[in-house]
Residue, then its C-alpha position, 0 to 999 in steps of 0.5 A: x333791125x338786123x335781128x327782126x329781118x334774121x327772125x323774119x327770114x327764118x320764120x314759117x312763110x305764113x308769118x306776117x310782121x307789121x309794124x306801126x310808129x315812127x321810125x327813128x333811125x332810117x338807116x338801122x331799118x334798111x335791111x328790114x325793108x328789104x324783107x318781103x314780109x315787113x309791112x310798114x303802117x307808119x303811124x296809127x292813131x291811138x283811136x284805131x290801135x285797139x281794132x289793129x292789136x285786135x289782129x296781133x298774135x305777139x307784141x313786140x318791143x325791138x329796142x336794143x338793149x342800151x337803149x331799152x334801159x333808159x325808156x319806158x316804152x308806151x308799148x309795153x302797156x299797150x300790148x298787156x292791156x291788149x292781152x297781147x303775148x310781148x317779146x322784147x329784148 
């Protein structure tokens, strides 16, 4: 979380960052809310992710790096079937 709210703060100002699912580590998003451009969706229904990956620029996969080792995240796919550029670490 510390990294994305860096990227965000340092970004041209029309750069907007949604995020959409569950967030399982409130505390690690603290910081992250308090950046203005963040928009929090909460959880979009598999019908509805097509129209929203419609109007993404670049998928990203935020999940440290300890942790992305041990997991085969849904995103992934999601964002290359959606043709999406995808950033992860």
């Amino acid at each position: 979380a510390p990294l994305l709210a860096e990227v965000a703060r340092r970004a041209p100002p029309e750069w907007e960052f949604l995020l959409a699912g569950q967030v399982f580590q409130p505390a690690n998003v603290r910081e992250l809310r308090e950046v203005p451009r963040f928009r929090w969706l909460g959880d979009l229904p598999y019908d509805r992710l097509p129209a929203f990956l419609a109007h993404v620029d670049v998928g990203v996969i935020p999940y440290r790096p300890e942790k992305a080792a041990r997991m085969h995240p849904l995103k992934f796919y999601e964002y290359l079937a959606a043709g999406l550029p995808l950033v992860t670490t």
